[in-house]
C-alpha positions in Angstrom: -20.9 -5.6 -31.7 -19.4 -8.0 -29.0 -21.9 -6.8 -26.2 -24.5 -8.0 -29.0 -23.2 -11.5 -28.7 -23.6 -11.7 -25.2 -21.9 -13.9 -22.6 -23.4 -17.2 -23.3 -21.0 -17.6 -26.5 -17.7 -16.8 -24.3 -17.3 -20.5 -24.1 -17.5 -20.6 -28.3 -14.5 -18.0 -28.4 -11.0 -19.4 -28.9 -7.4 -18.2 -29.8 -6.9 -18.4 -33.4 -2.9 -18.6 -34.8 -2.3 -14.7 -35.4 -3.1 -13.9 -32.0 -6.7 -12.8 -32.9 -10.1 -14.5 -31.2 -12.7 -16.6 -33.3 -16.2 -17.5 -32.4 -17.7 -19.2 -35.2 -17.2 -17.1 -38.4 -15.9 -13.8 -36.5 -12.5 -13.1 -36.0 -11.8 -10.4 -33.7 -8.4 -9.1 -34.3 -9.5 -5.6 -31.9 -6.3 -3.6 -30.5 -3.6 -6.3 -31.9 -1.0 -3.2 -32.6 -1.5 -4.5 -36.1 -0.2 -2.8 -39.2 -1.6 -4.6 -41.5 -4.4 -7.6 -42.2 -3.6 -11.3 -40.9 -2.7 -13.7 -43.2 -2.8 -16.7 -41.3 -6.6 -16.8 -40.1 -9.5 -19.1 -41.3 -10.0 -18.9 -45.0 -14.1 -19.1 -44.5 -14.2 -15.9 -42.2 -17.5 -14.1 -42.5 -16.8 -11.1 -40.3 -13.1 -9.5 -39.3 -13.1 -6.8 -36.7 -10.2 -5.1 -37.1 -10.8 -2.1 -35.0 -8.4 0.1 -32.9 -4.9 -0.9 -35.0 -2.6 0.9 -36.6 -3.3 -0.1 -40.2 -2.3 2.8 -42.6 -3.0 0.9 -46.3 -5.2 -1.5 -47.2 -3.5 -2.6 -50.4 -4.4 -5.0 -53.0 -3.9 -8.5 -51.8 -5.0 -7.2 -47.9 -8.2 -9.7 -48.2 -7.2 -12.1 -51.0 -7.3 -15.1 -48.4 -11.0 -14.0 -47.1 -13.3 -14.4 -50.2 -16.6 -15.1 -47.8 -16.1 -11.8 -46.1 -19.2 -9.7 -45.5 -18.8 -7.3 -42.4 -15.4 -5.3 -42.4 -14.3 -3.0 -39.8 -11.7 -0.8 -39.3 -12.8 2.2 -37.0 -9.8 3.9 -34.9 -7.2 2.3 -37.4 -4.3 5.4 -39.1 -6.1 4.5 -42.5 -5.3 6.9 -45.3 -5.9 4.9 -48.3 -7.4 1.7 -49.5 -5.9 0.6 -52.8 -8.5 0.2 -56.4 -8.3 -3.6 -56.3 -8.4 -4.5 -52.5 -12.4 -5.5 -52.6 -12.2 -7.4 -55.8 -12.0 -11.1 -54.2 -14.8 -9.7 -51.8 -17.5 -9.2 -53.8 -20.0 -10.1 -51.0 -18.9 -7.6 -49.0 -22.4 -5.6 -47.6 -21.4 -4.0 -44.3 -17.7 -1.6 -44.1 -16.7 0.6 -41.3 -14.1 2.7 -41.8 -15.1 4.9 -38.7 -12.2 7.8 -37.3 -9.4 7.6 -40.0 -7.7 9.4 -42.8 -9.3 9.0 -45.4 -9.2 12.5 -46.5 -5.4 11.8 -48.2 -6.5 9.5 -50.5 -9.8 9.9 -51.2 -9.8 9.2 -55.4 -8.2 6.1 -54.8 -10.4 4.8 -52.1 -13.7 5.8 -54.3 -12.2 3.4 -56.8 -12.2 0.8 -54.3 -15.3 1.4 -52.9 -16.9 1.2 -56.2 -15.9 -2.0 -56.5 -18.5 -3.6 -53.5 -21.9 -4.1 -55.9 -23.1 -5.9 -52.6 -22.7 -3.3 -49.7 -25.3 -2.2 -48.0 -24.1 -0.3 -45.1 -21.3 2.3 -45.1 -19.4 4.1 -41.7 -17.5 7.4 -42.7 -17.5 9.2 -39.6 -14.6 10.8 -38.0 -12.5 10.9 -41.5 -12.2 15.3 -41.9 -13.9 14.8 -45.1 -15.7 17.7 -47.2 -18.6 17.7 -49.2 -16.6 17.0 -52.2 -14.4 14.0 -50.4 -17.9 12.5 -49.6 -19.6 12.8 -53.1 -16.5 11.1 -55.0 -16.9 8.3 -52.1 -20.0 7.3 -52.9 -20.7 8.6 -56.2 -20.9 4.7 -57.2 -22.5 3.1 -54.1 -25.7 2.6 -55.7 -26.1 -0.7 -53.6 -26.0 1.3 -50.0 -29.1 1.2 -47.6 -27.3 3.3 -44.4 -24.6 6.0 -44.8 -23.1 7.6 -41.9 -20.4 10.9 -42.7 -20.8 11.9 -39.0 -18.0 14.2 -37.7 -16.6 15.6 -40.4 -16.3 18.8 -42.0 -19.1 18.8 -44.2 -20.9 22.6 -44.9 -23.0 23.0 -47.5 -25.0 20.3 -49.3 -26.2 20.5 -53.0 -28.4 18.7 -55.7 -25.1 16.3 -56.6 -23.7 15.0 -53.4 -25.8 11.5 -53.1 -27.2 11.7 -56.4 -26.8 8.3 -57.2 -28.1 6.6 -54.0 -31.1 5.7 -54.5 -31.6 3.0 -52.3 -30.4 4.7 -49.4 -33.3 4.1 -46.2 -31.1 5.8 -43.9 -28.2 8.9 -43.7 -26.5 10.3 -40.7 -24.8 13.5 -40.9 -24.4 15.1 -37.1 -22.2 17.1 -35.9 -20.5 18.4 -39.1 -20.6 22.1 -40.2 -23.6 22.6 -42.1 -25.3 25.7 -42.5 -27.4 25.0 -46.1 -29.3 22.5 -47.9 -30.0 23.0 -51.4 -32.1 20.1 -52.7 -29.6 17.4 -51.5 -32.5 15.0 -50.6 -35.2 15.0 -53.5 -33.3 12.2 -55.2 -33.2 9.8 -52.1 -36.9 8.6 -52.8 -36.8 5.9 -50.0 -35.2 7.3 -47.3 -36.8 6.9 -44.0 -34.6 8.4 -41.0 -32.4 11.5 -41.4 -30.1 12.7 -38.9 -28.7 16.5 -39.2 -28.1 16.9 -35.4 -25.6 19.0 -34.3 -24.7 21.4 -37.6 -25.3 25.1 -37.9 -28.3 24.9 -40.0 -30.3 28.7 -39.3 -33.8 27.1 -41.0 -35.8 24.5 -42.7 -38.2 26.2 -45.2 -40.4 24.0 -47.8 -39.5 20.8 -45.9 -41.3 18.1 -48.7 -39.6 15.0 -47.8 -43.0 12.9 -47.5 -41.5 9.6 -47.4 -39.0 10.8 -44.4 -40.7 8.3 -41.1 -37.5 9.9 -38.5 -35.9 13.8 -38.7 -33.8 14.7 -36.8 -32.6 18.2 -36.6 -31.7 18.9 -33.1 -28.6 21.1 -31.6 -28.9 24.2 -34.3 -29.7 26.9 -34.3 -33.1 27.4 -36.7 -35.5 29.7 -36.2 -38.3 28.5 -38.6 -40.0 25.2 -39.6 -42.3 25.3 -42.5 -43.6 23.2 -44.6 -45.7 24.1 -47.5 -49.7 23.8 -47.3 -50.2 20.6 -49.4 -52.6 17.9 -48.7 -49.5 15.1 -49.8 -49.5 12.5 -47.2 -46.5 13.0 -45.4 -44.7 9.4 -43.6 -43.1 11.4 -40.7 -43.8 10.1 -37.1 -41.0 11.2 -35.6 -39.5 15.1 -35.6 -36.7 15.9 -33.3 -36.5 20.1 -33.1 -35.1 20.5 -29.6 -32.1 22.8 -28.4 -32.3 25.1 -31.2 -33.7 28.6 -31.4 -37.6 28.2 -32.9 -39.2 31.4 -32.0 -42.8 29.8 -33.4 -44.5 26.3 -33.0 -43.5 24.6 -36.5 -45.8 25.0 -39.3 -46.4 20.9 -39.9 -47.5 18.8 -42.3 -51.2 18.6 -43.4 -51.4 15.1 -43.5 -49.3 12.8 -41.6 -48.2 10.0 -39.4 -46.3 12.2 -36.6 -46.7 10.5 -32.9 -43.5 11.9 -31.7 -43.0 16.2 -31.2 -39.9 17.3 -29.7 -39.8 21.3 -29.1 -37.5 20.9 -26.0 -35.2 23.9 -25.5 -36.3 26.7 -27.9 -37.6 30.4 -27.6 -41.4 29.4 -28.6 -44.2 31.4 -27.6 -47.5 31.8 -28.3 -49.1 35.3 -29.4 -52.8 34.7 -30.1 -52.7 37.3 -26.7 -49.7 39.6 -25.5 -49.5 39.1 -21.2 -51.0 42.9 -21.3 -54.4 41.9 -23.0 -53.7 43.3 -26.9 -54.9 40.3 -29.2 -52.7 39.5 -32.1 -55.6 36.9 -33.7 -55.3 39.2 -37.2 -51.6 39.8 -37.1 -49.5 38.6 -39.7 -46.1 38.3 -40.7 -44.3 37.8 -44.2 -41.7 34.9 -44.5 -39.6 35.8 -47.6 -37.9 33.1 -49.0 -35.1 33.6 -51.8 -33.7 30.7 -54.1 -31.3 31.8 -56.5 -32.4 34.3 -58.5 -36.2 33.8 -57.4 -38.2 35.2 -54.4 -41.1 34.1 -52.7 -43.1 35.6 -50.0 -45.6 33.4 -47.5 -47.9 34.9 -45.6 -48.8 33.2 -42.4 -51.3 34.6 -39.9 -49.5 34.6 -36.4 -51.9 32.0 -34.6 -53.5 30.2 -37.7 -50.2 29.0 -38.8 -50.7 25.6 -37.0 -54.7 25.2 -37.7 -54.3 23.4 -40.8 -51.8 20.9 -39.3 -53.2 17.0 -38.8 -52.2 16.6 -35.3 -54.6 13.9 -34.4 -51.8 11.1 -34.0 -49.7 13.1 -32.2 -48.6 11.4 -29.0 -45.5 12.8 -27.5 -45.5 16.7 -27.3 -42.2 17.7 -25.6 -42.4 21.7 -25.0 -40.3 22.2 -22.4 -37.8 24.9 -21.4 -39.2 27.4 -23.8 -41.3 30.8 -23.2 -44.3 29.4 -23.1 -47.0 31.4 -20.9 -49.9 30.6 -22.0 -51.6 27.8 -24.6 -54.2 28.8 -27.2 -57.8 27.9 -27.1 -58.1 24.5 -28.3 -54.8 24.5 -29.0 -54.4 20.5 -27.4 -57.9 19.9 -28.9 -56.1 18.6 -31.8 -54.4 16.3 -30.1 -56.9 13.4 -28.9 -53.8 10.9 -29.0 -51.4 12.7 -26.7 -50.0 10.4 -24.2 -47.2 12.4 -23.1 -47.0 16.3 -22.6 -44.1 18.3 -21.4 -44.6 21.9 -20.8 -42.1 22.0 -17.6 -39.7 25.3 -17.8 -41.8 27.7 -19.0 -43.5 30.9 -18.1 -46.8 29.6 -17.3 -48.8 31.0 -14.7 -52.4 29.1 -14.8 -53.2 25.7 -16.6 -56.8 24.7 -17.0 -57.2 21.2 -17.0 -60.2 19.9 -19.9 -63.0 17.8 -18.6 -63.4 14.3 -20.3 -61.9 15.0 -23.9 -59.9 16.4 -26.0 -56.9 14.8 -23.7 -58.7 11.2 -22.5 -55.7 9.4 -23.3 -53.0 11.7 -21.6 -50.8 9.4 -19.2 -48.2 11.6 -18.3 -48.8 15.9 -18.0 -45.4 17.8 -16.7 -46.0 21.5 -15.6 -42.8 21.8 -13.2 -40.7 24.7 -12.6 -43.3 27.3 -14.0 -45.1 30.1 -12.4 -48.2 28.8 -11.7 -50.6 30.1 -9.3 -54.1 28.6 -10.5 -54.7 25.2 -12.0 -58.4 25.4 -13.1 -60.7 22.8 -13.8 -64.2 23.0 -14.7 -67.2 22.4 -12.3 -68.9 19.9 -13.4 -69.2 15.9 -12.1 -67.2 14.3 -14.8 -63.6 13.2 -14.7 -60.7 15.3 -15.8 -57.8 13.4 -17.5 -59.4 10.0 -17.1 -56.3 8.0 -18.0 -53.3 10.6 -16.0 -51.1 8.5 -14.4 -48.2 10.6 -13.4 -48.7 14.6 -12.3 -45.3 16.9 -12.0 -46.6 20.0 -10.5 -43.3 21.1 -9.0 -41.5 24.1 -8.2 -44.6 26.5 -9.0 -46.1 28.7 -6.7 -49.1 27.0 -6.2 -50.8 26.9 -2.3 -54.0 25.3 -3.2 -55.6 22.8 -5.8 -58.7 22.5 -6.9 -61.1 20.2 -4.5 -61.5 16.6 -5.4 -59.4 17.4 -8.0 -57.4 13.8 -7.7 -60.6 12.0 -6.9 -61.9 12.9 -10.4 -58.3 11.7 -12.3 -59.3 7.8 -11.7 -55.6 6.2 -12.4 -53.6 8.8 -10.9 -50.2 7.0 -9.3 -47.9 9.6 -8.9 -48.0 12.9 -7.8 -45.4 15.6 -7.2 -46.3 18.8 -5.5 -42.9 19.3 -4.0 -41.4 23.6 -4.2 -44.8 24.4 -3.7 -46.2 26.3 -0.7 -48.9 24.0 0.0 -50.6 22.5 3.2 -51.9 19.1 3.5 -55.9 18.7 4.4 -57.1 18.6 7.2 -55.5 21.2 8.7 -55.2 21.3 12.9 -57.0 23.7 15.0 -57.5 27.4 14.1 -56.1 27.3 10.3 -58.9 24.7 9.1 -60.1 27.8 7.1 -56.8 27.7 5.3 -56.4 26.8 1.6 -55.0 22.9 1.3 -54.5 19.8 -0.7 -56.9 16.8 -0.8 -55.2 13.6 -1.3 -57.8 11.6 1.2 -59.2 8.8 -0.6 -57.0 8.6 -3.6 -57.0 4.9 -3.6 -54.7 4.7 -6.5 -52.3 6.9 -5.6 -48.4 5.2 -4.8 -45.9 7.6 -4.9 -46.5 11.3 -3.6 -43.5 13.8 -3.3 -43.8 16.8 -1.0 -40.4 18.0 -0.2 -39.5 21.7 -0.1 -43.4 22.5 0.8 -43.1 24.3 4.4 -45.3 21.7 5.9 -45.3 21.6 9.8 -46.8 20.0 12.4 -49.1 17.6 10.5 -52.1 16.0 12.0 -55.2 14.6 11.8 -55.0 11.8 9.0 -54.2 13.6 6.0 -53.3 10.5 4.1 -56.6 8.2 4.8 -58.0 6.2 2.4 -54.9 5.9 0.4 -52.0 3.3 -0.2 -48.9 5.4 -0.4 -45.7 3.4 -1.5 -43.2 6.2 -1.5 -43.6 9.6 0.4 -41.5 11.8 0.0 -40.7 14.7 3.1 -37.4 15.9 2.6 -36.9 19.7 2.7 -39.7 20.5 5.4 -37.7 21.3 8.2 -41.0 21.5 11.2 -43.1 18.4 9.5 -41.7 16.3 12.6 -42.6 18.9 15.0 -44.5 16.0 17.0 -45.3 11.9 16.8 -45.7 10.0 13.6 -49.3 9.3 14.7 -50.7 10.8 11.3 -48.6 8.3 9.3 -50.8 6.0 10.6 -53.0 4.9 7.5 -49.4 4.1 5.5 -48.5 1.8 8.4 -48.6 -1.3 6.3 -48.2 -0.1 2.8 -45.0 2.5 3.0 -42.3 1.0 1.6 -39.9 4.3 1.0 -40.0 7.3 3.4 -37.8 10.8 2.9 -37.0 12.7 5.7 -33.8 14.7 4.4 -33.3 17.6 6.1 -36.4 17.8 8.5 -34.7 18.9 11.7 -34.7 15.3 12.8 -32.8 15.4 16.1 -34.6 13.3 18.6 -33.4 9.0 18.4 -37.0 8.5 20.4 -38.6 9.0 16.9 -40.5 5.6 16.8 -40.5 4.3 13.6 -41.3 0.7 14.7 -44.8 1.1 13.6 -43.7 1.2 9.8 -42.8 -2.5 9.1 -43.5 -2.9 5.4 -40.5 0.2 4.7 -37.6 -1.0 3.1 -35.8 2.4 2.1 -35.4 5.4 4.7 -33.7 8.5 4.0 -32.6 10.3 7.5 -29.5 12.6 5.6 -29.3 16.1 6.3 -30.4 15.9 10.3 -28.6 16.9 13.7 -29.3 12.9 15.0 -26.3 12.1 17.6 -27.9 8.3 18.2 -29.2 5.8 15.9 -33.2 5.6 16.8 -33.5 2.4 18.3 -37.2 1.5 17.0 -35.1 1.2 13.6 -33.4 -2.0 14.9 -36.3 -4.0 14.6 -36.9 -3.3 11.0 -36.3 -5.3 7.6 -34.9 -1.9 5.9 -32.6 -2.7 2.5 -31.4 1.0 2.2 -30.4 3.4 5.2 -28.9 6.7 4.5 -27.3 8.5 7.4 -25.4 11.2 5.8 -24.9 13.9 7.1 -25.9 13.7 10.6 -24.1 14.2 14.4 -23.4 10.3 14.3 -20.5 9.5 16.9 -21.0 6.0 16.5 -23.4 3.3 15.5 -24.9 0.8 18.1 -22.4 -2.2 18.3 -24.2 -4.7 17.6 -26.2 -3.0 14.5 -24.8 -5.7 12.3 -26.7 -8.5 14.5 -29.8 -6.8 14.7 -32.7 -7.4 12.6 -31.9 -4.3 10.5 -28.2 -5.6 9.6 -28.9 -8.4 8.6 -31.5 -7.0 6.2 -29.8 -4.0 5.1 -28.0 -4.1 1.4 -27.0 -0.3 0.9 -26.3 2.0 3.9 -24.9 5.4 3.5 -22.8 6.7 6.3 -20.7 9.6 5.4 -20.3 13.1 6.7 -20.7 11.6 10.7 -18.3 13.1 13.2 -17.7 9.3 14.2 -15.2 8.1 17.0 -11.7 6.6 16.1 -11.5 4.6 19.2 -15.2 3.3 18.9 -15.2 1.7 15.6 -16.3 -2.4 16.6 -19.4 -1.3 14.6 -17.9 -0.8 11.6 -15.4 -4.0 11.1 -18.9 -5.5 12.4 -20.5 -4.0 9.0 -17.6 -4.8 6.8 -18.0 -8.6 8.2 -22.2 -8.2 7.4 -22.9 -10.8 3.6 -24.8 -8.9 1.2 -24.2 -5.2 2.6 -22.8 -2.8 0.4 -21.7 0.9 1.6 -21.4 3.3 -1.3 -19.8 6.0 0.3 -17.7 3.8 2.4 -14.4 5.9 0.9 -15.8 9.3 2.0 -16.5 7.7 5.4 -14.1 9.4 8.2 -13.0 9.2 12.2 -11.6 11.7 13.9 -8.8 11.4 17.0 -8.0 14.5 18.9 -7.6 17.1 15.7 -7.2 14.5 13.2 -9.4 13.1 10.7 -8.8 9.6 9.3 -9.9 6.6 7.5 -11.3 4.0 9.7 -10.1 1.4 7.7 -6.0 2.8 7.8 -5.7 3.6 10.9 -2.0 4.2 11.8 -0.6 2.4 14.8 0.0 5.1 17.5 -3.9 5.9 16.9 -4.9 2.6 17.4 -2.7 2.5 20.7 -3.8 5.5 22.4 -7.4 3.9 21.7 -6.1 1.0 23.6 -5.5 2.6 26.9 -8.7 4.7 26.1 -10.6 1.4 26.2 -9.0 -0.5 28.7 -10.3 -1.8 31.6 -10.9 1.0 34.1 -10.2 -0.9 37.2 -6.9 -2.3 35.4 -6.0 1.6 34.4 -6.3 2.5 38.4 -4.5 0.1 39.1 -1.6 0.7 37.1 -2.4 4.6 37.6 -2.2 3.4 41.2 1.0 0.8 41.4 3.7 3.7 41.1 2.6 6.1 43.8 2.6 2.9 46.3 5.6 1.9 45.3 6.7 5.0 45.9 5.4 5.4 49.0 7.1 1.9 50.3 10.8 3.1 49.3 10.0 6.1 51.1 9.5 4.6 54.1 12.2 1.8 53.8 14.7 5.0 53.1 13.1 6.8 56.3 13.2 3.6 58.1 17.2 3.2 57.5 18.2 6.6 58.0 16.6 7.0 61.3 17.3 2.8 62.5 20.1 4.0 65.1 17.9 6.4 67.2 14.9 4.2 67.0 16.8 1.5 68.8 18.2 4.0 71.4 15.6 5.3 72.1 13.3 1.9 72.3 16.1 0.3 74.6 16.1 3.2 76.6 12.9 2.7 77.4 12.8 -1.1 77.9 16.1 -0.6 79.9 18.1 -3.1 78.8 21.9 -2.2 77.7 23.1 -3.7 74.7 26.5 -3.6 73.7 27.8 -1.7 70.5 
């Protein structure tokens, strides 16, 4: 609630007499150690946010003082009971959270409380260890409520009488409890419109015939089976939420309805019109048998019919992914001429044939990663395929070719990723022109194109004419620098962020000069022992040079044209030099440049590895003398051996003085006396 009020009311917030904050009508009173409600705030309070105390009763006179109260909370308070006539003097009382408490110990005594709120319309149980029987008594009176929430409790089974009474209710929460059967606990709720069940251990959802449900949401179970009975009632869902449970089946839907949004994510779904060995199943059936109480029913449901009578037409999100999906029926997405969005990434699929013109004109976004596939067929024919496909996810397949002109036929395509695929890049040099390749030339829509992980090498010619590439990524192909950048040279004015990540990079003559519009640069993962010097000259924001040979970084990086542009540079993992580190107090010194991994960033001296920003002081001084002057460290290397020398001779001189002077007057002849 506070981050909803936003920063421009700080200025309306001030300290109220028991400690607590008011802004306006609102008194926050959040993690006061309080044990019980203030009685010294503002009579005319609307909203008292009592949260993270250690209240343990709310007793009768608790909110005498506040008769204009309408939003109450309590969550993370020791509350264990709230006493019959607290609520009487707030009869306008419409929104109560009583989120992560006791409530459990007291739960008769709280009911009687509740029941006396005719006004409130929203309710927070969550967190309170309350059964199915705690929850019933709680709101067996609540006739007013609009949104219930028993999250995170201990509820298991649900029955005809728990929320008989609501019947206003527009939306109930009940994740993560203990669930495992529903016995016609909704058919009283007439208007309710979302329904959470995540998280609970329902097995199956048979005769689902909530029509005026808009939101389900089932995820995190473990059901098996979704069916719904063959009616032609319009049904108000547009939203179903299946993923991460164990559907072995596409879910037998509605007839008639609203749905836009399918989530299938994370089951065991297949398809069985046709078994991988050829044997067609189009005439199988199977027998659900469904028992209630003492009467049994048995549907029969032919195995690929059972989703031909659905209305799938305003379908626009299909999320199939991570299932065992290997291959789609025949006109199985013909139903779908809404579909905006479809996932079918993580499956077993091991060809995809794209439709010409309809059924999928609208589809923006088609995922087919991490599959098997070895074919992507389209039909010959002139028209375009997807006409609207914006983003394409053909990753880690084992595709080596596409179909020709297959992006020239796709009209709005902007992003295409092709990466974990062993695939070559037209044209193709010299003697392997005969090869199999991808065509991107002249795919004038086309911005962002990932090829990492493809085994390119040696590219040439000008694979990427005619386009206007805005990100490119390389990473992963260890020979795709094998020579120049010349066939870069059509995305000389419009790249703007360039992977190389692992590419073998180890040459700092690389010139990347040529590139002036790039602003991000990934160089991480190479064997680079210099800092290319073509990169000075560029206006780059992000630089990541992890992982490479680095010693050092030019000195004066920080005034050069790329320092004073950069604003995120990654430097970790280098083998840099202790007693060579003027670059980096120049970078700390750069305004505006920010180094993420500046704490992982290391030095070494001798056998040592160290932080270049705690260096200890006999480090520092043996860099010192490493970096002295060299003519002053000969010369002080130099000064004791001739010093040396001269006291030598001085000590030679005096010892042999006497028979020097003998032996010079002896010569001169001249006597001198002694």
């Amino acid at each position: 609630l506070a981050a909803g009020w936003g920063s421009g009311m700080d200025a309306a917030w001030a300290p109220s007499p028991g400690g607590c904050e008011l802004m306006q009508s609102i008194m926050d009173c959040t993690r006061r150690w309080l044990s019980s409600v203030p009685v010294n705030l503002r009579g005319d309070t609307e909203e008292l946010l009592l949260d993270d105390n250690t209240i343990r009763v709310l007793g009768n006179a608790s909110l005498l003082l506040y008769p204009q109260l309408w939003h109450l909370s309590l969550t993370r308070n020791r509350l264990e009971l709230i006493e019959p006539g607290t609520f009487l003097s707030s009869q306008g009382l419409q929104v109560l959270s009583l989120t992560d408490n006791l409530l459990f110990t007291n739960c008769s005594l709280t009911a009687a409380a509740l029941s006396a709120l005719p006004a409130l319309r929203t309710l927070d149980l969550a967190g309170n260890q309350l059964t199915e029987d705690m929850v019933s008594v709680l709101v067996s009176n609540l006739s007013s409520l609009e949104s219930l929430s028993v999250a995170r409790n201990i509820i298991m089974r649900l029955d005809s009488f728990i929320f008989t009474n609501l019947t206003k209710l527009l939306e109930l929460n009940l994740e993560k409890n203990y669930i495992f059967e529903i016995d016609k606990a909704f058919e009283g709720l007439q208007r309710l419109q979302r329904l959470n069940i995540a998280y609970n251990y329902l097995p199956c959802l048979v005769g689902f015939s909530l029509t005026q449900l808009r939101v389900l949401n089932v995820s995190n179970n473990i059901i098996e089976w979704f069916l719904t009975p063959e009616s032609d009632d319009l049904f108000e869902l547009e939203v179903l939420d299946l993923s991460h449970n164990r559907l072995l089946f596409f879910p037998v839907l509605p007839r008639q309805s609203k749905l836009h949004s399918l989530l299938l994510q994370d089951n065991r779904m297949s398809f069985y019109q046709r078994l991988p060995n050829g044997t067609s199943l189009a005439n199988v059936t199977v027998q659900f048998l469904i028992i209630n109480g003492n009467s049994t029913n048995i549907t029969t449901v032919r195995l690929w019919d059972e989703l031909c009578y659905s209305n799938l037409s305003s379908l626009r999100l299909l999320d199939m992914s991570q299932n065992q999906v290997w291959g789609l029926p025949e006109d199985f997405l013909a139903q779908m001429p809404s579909l905006t969005h479809l996932k079918l990434n993580q499956n077993c699929l091991e060809a995809f044939h794209l439709p010409e013109e309809d059924p999928l004109a609208m589809l923006t976004e088609l995922d087919l990663s991490q599959n098997q596939l070895v074919e992507l067929g389209v039909k010959v024919g002139a028209g375009n395929i997807l006409p609207n496909l914006q983003l394409f996810n053909l990753s880690a397949n084992r595709l080596r070719a596409l179909p020709p002109g297959i992006f020239t036929r796709t009209r709005n395509i902007t992003t295409v990723d092709l990466s974990r695929n062993w695939v070559s890049l037209c044209p193709q040099p010299g003697e392997a022109e005969s090869l199999p390749c991808v065509d991107i030339r002249g795919v004038e829509t086309l911005t962002h194109l990932s090829l990492a992980g493809c085994g390119l090498q040696g590219l040439g010619g000008r694979p990427f004419q005619g386009t206007s590439l805005m990100h490119l990524d390389l990473s992963d192909n260890h020979r795709v620098l094998s020579g120049d950048l010349g066939w870069l040279q059509d995305l000389f004015l419009t790249l703007q962020v360039l992977s190389l990540r692992n590419t073998s990079l180890s040459s700092a003559t690389v010139d990347f000069s040529a590139l002036s519009s790039l602003v991000r640069l990934d160089l991480s993962g190479n064997s680079l022992v210099a800092l290319p010097a073509s990169l000075g000259a560029l206006r780059l924001r992000s630089l990541d040079l992890r992982h490479n040979c680095l010693p050092a970084l030019p000195p004066d990086v920080a005034q050069l044209p790329l320092g004073r542009s950069l604003q995120e540079l990654y430097l970790s993992r280098n083998p840099y030099n202790c007693c060579t580190l003027g670059w980096w107090d120049a970078l700390q010194q750069a305004e505006g440049l920010r180094v993420p991994d500046g704490r992982e960033v290391t030095c070494s001296h001798g056998s040592r590895t160290l932080s270049p920003g705690a260096l200890p002081e006999p480090v520092l001084q043996s860099c010192r003398w490493q970096t002295a002057d060299l003519a002053l460290l000969y010369l002080v290397l130099a000064l004791p051996t001739c010093l040396t020398l001269l006291v030598a001779f001085v000590v030679v001189f005096l010892m042999l003085k006497e028979k020097l002077l003998k032996m010079v007057k002896s010569r001169c002849g001249v006597s001198s006396p002694y």
